[in-house]
N, CA and C of each residue as an Amber inpcrd file, in Angstrom:
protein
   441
 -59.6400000 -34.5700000  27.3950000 -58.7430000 -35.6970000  27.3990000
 -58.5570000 -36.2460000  25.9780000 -60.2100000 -36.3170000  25.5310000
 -59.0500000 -37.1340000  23.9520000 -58.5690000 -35.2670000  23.2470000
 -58.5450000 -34.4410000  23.5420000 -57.6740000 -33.7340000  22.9050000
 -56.1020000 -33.9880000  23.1840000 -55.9940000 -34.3900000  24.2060000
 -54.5670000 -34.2780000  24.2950000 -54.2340000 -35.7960000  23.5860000
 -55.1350000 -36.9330000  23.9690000 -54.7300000 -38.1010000  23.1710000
 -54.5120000 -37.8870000  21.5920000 -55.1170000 -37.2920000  21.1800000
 -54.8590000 -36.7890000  19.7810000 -53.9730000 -36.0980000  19.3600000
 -53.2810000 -35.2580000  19.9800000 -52.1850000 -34.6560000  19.9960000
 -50.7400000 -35.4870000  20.1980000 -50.8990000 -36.0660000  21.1280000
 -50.3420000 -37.4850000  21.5550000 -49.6550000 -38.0350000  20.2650000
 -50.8550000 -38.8210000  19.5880000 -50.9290000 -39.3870000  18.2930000
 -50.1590000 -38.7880000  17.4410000 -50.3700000 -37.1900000  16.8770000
 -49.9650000 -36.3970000  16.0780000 -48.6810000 -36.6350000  16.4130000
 -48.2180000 -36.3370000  17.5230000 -46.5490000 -36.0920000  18.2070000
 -46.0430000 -37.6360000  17.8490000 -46.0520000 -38.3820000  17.6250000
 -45.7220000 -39.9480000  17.7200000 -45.7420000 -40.2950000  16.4540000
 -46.7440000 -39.9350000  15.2420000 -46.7370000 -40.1280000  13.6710000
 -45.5680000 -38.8360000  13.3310000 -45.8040000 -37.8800000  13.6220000
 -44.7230000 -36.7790000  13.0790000 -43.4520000 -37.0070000  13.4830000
 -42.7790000 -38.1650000  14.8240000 -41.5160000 -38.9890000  14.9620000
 -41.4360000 -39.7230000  14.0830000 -42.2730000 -40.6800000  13.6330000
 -42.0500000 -41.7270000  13.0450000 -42.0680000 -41.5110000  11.4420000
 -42.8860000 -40.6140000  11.1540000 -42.8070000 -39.8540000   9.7020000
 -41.0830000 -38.8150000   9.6980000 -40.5540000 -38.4100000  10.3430000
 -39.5840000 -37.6290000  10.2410000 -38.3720000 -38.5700000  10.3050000
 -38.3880000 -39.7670000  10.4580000 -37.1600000 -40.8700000  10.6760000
 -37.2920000 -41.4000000   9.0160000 -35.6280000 -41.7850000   9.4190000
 -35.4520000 -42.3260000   7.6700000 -36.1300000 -43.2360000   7.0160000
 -36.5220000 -43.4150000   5.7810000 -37.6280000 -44.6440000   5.1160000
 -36.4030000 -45.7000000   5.0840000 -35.5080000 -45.7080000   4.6930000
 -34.1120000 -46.7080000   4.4970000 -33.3370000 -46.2930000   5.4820000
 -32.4130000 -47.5490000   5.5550000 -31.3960000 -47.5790000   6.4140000
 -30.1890000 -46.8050000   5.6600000 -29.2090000 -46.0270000   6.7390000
 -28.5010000 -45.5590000   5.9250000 -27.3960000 -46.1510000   5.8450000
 -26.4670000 -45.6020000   4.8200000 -25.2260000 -46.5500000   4.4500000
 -23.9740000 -46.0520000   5.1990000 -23.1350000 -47.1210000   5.1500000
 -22.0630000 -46.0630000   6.3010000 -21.4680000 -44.6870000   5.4120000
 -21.1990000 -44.0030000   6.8580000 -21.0620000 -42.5480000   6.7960000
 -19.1470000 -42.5710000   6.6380000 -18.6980000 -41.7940000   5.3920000
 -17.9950000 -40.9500000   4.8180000 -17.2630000 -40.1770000   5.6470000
 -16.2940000 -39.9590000   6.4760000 -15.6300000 -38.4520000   7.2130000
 -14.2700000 -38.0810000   5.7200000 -14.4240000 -37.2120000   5.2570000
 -13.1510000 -36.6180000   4.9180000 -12.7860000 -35.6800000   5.6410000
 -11.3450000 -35.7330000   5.9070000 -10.6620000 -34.6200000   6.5840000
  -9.4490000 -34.0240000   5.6810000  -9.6100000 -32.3590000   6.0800000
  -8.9020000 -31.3500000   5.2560000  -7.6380000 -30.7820000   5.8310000
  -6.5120000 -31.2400000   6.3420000  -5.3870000 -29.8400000   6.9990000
  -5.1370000 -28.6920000   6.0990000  -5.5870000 -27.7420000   6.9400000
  -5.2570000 -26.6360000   6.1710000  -4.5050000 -25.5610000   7.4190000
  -3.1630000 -25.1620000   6.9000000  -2.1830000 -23.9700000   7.7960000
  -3.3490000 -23.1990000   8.1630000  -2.7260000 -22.9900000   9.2700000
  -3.5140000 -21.6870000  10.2290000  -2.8690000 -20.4590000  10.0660000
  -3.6680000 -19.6570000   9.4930000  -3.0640000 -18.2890000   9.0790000
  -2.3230000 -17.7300000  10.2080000  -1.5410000 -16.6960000  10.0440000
  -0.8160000 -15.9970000  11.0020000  -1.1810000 -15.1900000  11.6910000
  -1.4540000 -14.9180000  12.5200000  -1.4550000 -14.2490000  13.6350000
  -2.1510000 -12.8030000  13.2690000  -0.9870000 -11.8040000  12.5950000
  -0.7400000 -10.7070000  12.1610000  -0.2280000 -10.9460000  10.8200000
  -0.9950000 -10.1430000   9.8640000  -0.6150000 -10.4150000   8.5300000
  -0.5710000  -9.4680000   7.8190000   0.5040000  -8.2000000   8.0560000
   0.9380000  -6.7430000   8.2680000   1.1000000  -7.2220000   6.3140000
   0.2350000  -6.0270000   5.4070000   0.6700000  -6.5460000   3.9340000
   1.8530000  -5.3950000   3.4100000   2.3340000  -4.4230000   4.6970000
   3.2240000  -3.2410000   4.0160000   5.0660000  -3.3050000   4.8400000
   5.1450000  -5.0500000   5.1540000   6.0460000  -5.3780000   6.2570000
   7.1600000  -5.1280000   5.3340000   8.0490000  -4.3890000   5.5620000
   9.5370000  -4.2440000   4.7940000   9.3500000  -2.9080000   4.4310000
   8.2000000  -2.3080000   4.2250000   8.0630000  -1.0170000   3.5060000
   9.3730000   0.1060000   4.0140000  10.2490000   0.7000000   3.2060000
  10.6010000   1.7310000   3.4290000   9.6920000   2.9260000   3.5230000
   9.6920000   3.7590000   4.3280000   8.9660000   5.0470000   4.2440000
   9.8290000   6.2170000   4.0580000  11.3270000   6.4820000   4.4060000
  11.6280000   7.8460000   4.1540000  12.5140000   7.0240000   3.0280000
  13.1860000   7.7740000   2.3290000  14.1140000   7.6800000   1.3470000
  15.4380000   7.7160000   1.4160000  16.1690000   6.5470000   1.4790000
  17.5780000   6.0190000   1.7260000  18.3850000   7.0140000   1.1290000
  19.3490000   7.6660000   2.3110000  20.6560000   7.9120000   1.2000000
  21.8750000   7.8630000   2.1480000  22.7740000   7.0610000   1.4200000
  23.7250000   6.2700000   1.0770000  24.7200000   6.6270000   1.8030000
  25.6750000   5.9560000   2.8870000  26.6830000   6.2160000   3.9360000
  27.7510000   7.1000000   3.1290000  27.9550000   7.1160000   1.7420000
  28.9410000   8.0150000   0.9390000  28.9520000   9.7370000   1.2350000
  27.4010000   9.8520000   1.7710000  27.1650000  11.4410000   1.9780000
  27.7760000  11.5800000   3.1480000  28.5180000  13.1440000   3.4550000
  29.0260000  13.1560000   4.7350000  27.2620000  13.7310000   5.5640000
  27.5090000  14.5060000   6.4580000  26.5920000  15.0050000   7.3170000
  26.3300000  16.3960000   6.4340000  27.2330000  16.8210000   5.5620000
  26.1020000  18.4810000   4.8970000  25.2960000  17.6760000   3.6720000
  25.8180000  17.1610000   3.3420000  25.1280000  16.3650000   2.0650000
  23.9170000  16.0260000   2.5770000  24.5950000  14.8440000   3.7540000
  22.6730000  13.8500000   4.1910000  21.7140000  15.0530000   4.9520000
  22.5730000  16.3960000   5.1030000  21.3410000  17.1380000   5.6030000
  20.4820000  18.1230000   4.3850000  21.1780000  18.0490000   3.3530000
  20.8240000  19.2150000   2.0360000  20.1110000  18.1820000   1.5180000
  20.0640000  16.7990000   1.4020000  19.2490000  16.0830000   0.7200000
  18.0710000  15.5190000   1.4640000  17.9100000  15.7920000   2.5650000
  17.1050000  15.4290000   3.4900000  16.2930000  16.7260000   3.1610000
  16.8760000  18.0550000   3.2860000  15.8830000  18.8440000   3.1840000
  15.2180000  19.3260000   1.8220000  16.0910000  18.9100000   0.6090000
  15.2430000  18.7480000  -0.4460000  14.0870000  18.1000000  -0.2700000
  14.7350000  16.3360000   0.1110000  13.2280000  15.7460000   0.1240000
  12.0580000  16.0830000   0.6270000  12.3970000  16.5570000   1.6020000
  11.3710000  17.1180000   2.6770000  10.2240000  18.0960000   1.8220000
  10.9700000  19.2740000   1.4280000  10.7600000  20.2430000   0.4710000
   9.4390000  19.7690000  -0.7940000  10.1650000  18.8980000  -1.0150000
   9.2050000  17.4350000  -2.1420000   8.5740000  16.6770000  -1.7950000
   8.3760000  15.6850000  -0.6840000   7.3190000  15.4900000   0.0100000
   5.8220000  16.7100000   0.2370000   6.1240000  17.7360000   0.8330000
   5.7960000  18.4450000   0.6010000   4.6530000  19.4210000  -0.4670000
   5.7500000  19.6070000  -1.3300000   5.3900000  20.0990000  -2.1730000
   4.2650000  19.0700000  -3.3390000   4.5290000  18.1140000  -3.0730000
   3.4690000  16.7130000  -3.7530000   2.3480000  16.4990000  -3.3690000
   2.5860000  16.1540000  -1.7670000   1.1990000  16.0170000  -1.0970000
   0.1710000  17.2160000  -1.5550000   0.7700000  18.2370000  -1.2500000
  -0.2050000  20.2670000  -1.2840000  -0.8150000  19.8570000  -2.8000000
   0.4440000  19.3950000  -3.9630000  -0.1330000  19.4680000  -5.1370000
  -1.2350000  18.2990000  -5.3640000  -1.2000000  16.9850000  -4.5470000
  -2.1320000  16.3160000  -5.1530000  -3.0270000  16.3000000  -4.1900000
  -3.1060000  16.8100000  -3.0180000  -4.3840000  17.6500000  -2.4960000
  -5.1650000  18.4060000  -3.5020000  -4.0390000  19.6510000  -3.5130000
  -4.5460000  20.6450000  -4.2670000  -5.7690000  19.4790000  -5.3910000
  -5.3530000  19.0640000  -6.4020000  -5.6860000  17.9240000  -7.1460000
  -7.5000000  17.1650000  -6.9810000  -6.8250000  16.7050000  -5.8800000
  -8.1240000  15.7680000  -5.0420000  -9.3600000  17.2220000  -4.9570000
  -9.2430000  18.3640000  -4.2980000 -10.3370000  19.2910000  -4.0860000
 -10.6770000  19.9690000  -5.4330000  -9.9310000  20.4600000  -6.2740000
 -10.6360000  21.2160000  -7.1190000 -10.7430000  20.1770000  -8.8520000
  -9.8840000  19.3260000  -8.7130000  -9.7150000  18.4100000  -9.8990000
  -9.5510000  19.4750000 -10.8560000  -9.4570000  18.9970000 -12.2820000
  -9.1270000  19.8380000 -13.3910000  -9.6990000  21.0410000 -14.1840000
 -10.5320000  21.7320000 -13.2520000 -10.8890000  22.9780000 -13.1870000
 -10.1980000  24.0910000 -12.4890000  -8.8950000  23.6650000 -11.7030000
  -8.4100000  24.2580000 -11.6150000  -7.2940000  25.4710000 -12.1770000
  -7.0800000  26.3040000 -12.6180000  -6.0730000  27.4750000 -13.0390000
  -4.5030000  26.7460000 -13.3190000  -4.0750000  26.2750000 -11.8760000
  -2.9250000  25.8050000 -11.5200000  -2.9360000  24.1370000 -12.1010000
  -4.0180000  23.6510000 -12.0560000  -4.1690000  22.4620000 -12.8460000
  -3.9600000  22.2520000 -14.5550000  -4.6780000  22.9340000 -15.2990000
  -4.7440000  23.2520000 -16.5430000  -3.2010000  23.8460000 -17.1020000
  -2.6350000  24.7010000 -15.9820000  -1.2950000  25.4580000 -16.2350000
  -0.2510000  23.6400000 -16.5530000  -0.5590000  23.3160000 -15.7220000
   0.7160000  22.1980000 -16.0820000   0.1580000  20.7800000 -16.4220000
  -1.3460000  20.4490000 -16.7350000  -1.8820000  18.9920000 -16.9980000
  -2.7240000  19.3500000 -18.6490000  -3.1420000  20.7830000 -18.4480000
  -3.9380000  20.7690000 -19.8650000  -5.6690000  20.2330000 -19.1100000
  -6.1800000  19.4270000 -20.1090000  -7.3150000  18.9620000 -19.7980000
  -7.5000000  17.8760000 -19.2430000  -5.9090000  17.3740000 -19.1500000
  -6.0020000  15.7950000 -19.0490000  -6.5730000  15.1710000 -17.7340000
  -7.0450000  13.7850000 -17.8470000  -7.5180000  13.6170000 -16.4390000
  -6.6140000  13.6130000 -15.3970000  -7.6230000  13.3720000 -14.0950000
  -6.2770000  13.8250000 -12.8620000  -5.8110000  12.5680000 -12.0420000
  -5.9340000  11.0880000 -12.5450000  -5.9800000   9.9420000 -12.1600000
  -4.4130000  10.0660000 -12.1370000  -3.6060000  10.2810000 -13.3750000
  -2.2180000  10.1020000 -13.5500000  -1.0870000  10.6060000 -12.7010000
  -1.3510000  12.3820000 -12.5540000  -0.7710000  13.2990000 -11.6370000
  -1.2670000  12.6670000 -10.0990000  -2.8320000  12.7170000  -9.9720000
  -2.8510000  11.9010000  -8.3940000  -2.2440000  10.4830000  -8.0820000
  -2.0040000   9.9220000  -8.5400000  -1.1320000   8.5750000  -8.7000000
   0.6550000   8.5120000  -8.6920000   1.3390000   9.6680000  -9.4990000
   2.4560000   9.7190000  -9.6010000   2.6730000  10.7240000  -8.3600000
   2.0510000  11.4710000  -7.6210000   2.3240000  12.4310000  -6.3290000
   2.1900000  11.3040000  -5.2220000   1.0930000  10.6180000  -5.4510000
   0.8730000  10.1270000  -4.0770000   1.9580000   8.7740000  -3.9050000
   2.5230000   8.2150000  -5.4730000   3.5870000   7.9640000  -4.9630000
   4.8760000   8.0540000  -4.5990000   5.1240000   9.1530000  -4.9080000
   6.0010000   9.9550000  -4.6280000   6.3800000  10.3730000  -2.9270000
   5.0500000  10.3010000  -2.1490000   4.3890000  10.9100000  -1.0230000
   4.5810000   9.5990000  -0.2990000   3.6890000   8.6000000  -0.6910000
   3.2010000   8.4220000   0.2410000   3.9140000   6.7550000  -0.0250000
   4.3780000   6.4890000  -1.3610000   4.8360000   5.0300000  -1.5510000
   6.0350000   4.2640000  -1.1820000   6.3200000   3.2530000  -1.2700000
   7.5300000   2.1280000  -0.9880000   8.9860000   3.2400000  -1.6670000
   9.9960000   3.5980000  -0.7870000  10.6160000   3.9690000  -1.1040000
  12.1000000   3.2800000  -0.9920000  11.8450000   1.9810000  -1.3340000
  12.9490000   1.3450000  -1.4150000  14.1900000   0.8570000  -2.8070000
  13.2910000   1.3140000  -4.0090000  14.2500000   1.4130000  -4.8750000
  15.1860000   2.4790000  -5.4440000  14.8540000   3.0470000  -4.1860000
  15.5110000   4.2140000  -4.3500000  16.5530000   4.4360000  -3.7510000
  17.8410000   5.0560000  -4.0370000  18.7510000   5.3500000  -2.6050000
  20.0640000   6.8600000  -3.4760000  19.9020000   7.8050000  -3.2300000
  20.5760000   9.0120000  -2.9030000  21.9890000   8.8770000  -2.0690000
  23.0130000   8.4250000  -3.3100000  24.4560000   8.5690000  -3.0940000
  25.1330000  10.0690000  -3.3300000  26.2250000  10.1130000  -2.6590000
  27.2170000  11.1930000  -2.9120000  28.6750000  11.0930000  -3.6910000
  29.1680000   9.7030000  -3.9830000  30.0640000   9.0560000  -4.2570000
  30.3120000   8.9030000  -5.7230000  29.7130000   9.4270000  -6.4100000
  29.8150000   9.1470000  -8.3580000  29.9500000   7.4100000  -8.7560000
  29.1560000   6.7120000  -7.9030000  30.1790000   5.4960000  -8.3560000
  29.6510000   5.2360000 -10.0620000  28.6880000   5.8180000 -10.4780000
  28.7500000   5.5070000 -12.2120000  29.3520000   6.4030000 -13.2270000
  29.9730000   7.3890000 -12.1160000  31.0360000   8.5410000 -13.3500000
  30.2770000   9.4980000 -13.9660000  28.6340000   9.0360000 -13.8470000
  28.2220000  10.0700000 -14.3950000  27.8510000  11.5040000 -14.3510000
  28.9680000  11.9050000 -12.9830000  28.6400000  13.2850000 -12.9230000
  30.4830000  14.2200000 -13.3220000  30.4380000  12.8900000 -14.0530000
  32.2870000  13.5730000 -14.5700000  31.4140000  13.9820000 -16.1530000
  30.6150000  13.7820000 -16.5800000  29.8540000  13.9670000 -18.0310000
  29.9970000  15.3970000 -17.8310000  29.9910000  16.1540000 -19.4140000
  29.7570000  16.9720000 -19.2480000  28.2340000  18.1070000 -19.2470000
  28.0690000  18.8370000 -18.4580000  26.9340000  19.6530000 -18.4580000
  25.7990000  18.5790000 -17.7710000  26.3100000  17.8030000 -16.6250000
  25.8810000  17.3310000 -15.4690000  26.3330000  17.6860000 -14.7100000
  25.0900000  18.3400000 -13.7100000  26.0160000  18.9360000 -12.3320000
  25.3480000  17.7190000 -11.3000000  26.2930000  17.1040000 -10.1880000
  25.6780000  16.3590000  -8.8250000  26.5590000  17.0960000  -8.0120000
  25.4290000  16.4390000  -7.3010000  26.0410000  16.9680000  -5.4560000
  27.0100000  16.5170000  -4.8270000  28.2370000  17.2460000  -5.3680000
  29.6910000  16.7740000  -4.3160000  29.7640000  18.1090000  -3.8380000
  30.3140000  17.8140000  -2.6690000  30.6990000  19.1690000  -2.0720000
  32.2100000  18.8220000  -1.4330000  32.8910000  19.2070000  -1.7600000
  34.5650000  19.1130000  -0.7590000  35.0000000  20.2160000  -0.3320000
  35.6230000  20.4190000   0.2800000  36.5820000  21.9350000   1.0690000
  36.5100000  23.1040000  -0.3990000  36.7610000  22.4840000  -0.7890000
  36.3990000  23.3570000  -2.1120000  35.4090000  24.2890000  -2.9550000
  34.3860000  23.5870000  -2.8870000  33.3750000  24.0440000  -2.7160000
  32.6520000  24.8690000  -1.7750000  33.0700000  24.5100000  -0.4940000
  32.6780000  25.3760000   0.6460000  33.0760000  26.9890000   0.9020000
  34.5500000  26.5200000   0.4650000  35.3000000  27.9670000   0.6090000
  34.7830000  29.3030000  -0.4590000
């Protein structure tokens, strides 16, 4: 029995020791509004992914330039694969980079591949004349050409 009275005691000084020595002063609330983020917060929203070209092309045009791109897509990804596995020990690497590092070529393929393709857009229409220059060839094709 006096064990537990003693315990008692202990429990009753360790309340009264754990309560404040002073009174406290009134209490402070600041409040913050802050917007509630959105929902979905997509960071690639607008992105073009294939490469625009331009209502001026008829249907052989938007299909010959479609399959270039394609061709180039293609051919970018394989090369900066290629790239990514063997880096600049490669034969085919050295043939067209030298020694240089492979940060630049993997960077200019993959955007090529894989980036925002919206400043871009593939007309058929000459509207800057510059395929009336000479020893510029673009892609017009008319009855003319076909025959």
């Amino acid at each position: 029995m006096a064990a537990r009275a003693s315990a008692l005691m202990l429990l009753g000084a360790s309340a009264v020791m754990a309560g404040p020595l002073a009174p406290r002063q009134a209490t402070v609330t600041v409040t913050h509004t802050m917007e509630a983020a959105p929902a979905s917060t997509a960071w690639d929203t607008g992105a073009v992914r294939e490469f625009p070209i331009h209502a001026s092309c008829n249907a052989t045009q938007r299909s010959m330039i479609k399959k270039g791109l394609e061709e180039t897509l293609t051919i970018v990804s394989h090369a900066r694969d290629h790239i990514l596995r063997y880096g600049n020990s490669s034969e085919v690497y050295t043939k067209y980079f030298g020694e240089a590092p492979t940060g630049e070529p993997i960077g200019w393929f993959t955007k090529i591949a894989d980036g925002d393709k919206s400043g871009i857009l593939f007309r058929c229409d000459n509207i800057d004349g510059n395929c009336d220059q000479e020893g510029m060839y673009c892609l017009q094709l008319s009855r003319n050409h076909l025959n």
